[in-house]
N, CA, C and O of each residue as an XYZ file, in Angstrom:
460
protein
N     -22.710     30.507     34.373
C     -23.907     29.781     33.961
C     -24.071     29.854     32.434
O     -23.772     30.864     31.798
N     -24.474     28.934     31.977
C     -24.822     28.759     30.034
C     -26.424     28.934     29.766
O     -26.980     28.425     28.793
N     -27.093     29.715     30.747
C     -28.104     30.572     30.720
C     -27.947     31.698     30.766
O     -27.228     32.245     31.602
N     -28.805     32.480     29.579
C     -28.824     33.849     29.456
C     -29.933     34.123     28.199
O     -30.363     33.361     27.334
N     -30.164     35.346     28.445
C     -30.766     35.970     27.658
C     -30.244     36.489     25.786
O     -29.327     37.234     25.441
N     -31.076     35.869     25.081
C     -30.443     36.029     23.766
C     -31.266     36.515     23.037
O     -32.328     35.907     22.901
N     -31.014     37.975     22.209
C     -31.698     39.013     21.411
C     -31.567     37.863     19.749
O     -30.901     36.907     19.352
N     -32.587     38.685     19.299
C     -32.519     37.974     17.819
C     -32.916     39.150     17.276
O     -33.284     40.134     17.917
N     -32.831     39.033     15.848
C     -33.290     40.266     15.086
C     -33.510     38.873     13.344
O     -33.160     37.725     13.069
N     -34.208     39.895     12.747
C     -34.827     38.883     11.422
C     -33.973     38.086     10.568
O     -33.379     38.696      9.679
N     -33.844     37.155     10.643
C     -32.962     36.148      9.618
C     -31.943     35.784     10.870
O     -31.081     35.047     10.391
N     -31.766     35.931     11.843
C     -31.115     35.276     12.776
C     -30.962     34.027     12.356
O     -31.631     33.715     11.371
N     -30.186     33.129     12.881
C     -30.450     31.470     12.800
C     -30.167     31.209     14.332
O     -29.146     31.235     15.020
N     -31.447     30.958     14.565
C     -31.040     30.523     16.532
C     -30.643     29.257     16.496
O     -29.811     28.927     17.341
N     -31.044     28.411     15.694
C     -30.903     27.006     16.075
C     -30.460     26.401     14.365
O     -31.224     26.449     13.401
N     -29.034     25.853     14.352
C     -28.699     25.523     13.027
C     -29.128     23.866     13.196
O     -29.142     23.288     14.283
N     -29.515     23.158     11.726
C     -29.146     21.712     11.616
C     -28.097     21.121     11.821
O     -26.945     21.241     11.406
N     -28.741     20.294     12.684
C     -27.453     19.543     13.025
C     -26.784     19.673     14.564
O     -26.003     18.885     15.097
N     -27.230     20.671     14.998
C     -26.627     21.790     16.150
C     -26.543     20.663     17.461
O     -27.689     20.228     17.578
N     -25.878     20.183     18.228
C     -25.882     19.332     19.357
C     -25.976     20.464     20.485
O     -25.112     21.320     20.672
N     -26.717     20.379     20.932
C     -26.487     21.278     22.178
C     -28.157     21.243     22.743
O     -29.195     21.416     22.104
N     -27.917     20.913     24.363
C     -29.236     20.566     25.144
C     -29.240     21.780     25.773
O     -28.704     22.003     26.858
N     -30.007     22.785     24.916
C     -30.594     24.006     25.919
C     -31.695     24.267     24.939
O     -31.518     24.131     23.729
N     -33.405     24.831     25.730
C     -34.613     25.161     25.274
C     -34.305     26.578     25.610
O     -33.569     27.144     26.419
N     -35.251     26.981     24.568
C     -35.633     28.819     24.244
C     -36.865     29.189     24.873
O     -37.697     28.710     24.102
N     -37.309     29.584     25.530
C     -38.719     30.432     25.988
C     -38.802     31.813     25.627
O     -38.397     32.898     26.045
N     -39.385     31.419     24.826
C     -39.122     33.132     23.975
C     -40.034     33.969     24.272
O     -41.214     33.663     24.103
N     -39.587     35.456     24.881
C     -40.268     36.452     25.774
C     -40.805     37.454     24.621
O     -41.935     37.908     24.805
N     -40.281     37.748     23.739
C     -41.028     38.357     22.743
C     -40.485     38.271     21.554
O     -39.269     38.093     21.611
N     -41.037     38.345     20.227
C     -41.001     38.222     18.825
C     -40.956     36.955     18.218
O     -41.092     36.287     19.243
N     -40.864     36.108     17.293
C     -41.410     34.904     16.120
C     -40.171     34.950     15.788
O     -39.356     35.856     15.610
N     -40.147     33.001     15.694
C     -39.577     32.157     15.241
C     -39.602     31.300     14.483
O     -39.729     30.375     15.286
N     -39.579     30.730     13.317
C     -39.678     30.067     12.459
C     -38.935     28.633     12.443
O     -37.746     28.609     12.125
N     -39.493     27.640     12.721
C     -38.587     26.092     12.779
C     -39.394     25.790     11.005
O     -40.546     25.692     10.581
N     -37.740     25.724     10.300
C     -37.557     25.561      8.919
C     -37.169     24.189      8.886
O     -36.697     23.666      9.895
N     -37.368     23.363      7.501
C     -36.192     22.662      6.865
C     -36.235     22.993      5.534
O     -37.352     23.244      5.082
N     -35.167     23.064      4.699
C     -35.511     23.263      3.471
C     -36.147     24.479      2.964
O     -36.885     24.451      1.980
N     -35.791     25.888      3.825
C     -36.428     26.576      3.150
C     -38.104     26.290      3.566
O     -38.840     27.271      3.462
N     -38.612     25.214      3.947
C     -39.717     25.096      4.382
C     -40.166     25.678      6.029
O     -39.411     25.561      6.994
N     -41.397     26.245      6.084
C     -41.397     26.901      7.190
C     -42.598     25.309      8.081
O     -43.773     25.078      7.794
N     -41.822     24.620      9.008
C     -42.656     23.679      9.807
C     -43.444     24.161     10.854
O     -44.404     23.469     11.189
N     -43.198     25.364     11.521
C     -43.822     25.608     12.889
C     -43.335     27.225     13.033
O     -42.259     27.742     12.731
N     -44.335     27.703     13.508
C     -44.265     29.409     14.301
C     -44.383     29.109     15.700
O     -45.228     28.482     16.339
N     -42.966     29.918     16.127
C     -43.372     29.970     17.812
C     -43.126     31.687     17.911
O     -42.301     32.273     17.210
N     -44.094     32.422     19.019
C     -43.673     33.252     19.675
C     -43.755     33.724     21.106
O     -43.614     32.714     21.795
N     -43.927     34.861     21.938
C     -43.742     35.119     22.879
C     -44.595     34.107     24.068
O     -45.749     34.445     24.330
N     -44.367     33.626     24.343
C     -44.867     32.481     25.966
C     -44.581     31.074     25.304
O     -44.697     30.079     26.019
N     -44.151     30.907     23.754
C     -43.781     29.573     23.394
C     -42.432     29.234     23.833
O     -41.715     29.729     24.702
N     -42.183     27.824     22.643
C     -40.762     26.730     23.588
C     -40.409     26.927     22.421
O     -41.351     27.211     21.681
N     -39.130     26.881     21.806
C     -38.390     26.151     20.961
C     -37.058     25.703     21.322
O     -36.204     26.451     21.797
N     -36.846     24.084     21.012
C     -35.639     23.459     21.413
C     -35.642     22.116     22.200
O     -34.745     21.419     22.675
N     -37.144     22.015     22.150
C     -37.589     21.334     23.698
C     -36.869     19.797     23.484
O     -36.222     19.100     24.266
N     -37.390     19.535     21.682
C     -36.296     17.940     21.859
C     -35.024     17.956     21.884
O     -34.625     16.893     22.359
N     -33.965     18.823     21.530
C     -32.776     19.036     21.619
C     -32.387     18.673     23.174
O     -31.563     17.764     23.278
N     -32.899     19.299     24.485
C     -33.067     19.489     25.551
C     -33.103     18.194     26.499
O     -32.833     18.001     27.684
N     -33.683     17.175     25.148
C     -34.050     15.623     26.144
C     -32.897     14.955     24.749
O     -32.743     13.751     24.954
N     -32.292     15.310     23.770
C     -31.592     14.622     23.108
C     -30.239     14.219     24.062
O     -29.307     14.963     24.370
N     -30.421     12.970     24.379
C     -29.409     12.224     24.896
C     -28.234     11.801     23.977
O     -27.056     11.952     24.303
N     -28.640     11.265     22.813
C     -28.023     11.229     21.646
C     -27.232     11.828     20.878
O     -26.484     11.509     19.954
N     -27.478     12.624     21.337
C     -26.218     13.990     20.488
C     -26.611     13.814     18.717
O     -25.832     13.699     17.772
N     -27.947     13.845     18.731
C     -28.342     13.670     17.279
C     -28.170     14.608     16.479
O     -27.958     14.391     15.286
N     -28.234     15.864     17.012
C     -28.525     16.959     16.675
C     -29.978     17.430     16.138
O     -31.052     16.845     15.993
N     -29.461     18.947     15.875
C     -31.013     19.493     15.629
C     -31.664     19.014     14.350
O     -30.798     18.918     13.479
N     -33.222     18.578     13.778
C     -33.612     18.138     12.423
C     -33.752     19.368     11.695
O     -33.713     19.182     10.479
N     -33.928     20.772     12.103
C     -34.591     20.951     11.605
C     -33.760     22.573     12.116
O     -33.239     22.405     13.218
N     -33.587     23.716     11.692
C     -32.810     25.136     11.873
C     -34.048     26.201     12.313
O     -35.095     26.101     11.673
N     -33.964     27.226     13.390
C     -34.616     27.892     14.023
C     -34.487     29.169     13.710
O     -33.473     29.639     14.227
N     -35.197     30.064     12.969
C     -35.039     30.991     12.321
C     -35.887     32.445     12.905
O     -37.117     32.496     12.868
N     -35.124     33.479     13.386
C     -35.854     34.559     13.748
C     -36.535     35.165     12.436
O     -35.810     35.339     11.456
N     -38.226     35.577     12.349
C     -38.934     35.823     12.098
C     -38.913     37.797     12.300
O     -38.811     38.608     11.380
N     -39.011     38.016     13.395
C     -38.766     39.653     14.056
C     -37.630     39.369     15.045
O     -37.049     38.350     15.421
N     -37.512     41.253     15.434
C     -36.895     40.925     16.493
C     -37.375     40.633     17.787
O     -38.526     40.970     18.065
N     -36.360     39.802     18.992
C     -37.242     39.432     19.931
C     -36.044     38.698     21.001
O     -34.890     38.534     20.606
N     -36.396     38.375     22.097
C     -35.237     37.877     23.284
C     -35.797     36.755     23.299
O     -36.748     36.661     22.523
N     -35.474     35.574     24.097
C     -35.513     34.473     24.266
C     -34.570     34.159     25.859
O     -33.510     34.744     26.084
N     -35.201     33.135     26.854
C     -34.322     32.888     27.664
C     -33.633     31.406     27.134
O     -34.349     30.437     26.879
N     -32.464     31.380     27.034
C     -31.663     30.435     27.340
C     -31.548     29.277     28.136
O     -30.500     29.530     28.730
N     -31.815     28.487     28.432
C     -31.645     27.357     29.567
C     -31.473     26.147     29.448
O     -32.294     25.282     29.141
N     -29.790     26.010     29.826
C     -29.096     25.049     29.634
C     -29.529     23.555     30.483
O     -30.031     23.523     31.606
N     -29.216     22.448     29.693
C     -29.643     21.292     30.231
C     -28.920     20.885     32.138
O     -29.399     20.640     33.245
N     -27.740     21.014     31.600
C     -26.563     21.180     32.931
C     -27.538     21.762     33.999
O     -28.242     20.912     34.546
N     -27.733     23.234     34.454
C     -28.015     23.686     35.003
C     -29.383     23.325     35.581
O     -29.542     23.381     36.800
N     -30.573     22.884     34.612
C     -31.596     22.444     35.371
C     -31.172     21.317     35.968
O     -31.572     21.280     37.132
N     -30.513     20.357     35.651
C     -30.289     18.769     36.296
C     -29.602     19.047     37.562
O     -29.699     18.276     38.517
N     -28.572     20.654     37.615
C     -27.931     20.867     38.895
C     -29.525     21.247     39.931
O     -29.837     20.898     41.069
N     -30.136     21.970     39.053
C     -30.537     22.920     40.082
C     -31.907     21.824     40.671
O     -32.495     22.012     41.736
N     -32.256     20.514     39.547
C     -33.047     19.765     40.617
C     -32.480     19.084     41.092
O     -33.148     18.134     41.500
N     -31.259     19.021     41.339
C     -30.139     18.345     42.367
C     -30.194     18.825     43.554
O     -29.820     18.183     44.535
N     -30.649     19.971     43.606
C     -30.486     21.005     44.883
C     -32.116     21.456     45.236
O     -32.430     22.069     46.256
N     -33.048     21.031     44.202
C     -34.253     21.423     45.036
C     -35.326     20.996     44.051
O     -36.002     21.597     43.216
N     -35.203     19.342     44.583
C     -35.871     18.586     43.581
C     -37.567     19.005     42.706
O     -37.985     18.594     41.623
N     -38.213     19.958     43.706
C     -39.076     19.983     43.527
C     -39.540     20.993     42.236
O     -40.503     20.857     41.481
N     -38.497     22.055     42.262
C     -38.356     23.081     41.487
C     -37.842     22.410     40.407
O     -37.595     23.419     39.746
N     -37.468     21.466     39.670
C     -36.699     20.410     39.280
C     -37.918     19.543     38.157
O     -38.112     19.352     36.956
N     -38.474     19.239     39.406
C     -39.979     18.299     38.960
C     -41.233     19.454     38.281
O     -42.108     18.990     37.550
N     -41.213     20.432     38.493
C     -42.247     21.468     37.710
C     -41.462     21.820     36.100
O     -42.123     21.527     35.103
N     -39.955     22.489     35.891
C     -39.447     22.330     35.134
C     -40.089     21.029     34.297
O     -41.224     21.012     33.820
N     -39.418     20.284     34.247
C     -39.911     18.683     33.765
C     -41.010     18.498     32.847
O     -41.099     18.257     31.643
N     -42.125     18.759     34.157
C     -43.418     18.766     33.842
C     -43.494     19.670     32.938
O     -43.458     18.970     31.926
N     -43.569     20.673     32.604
C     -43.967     22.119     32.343
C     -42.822     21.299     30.291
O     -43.352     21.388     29.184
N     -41.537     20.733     30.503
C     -41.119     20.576     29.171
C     -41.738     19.364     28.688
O     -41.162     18.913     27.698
N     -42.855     18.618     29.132
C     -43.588     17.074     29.426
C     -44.403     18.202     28.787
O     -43.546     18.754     28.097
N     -44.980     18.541     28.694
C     -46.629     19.113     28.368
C     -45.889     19.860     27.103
O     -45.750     18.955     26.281
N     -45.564     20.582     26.769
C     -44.741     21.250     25.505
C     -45.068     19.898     24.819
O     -46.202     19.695     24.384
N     -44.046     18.939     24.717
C     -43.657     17.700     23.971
C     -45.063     16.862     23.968
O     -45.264     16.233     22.929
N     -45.906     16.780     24.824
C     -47.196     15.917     24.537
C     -47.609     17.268     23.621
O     -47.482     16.975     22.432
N     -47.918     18.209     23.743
C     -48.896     18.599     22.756
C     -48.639     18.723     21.387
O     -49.495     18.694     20.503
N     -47.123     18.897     21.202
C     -46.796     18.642     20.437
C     -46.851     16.916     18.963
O     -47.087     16.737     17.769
N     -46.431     16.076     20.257
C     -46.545     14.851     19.148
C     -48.402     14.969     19.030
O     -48.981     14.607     18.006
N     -49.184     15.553     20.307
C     -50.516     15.164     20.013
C     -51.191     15.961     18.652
O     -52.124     15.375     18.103
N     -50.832     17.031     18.195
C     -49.999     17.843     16.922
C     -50.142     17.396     15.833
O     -51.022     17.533     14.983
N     -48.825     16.594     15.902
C     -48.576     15.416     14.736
C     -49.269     15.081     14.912
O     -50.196     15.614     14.301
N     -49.619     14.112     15.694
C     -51.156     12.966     15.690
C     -51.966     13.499     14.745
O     -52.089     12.722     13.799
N     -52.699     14.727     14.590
C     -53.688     15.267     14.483
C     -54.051     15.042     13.495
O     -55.104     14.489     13.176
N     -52.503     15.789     12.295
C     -52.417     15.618     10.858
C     -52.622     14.607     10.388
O     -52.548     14.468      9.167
């Protein structure tokens, strides 16, 4: 499986620019920093998401923007593959996933909106 648990410690780079790869972070404990430029755009920590558009990038656009450990801290892993198998096999568990990365992403652009 391309799920797992991933430790970070400070100055990590979890998520580089540019990075193609459809898996979200749920990070179980310690801060994350979504940078560009040396600029700090967003703090996530323990019960937050980071990765969530990477995750629905169909495009293979890659990442805008590099994910930077803040402290140390774990994160779960969870690959795109594996949820699409696993609501293959039990749609319903499938459809909460979904939902649950649907609400991340609305509150987010609602976010932006704000500014």
């Amino acid at each position: 499986s391309r799920d797992h648990l991933r430790q970070f410690a400070p100055g990590d780079e979890v998520i580089a620019v540019g990075e193609v790869s459809r898996r979200v972070f749920f990070i179980l404990s310690g801060t994350l920093h979504a940078k560009a430029a040396d600029k700090t755009l967003a703090t996530r920590s323990a019960g937050q998401v980071v990765g969530e558009r990477m995750f629905f990038d169909v495009g293979n656009r890659g990442a805008t923007s590099s994910v930077v450990a803040a402290t140390h801290g774990e994160a779960l892993v969870v690959d795109a593959h594996s949820v699409e198998a696993m609501a293959d096999r039990h749609p319903s568990a499938g459809a909460s996933f979904y939902k649950v990365l649907a609400k991340v992403l609305a509150q987010r652009v609602q976010g932006q909106l704000d500014h």
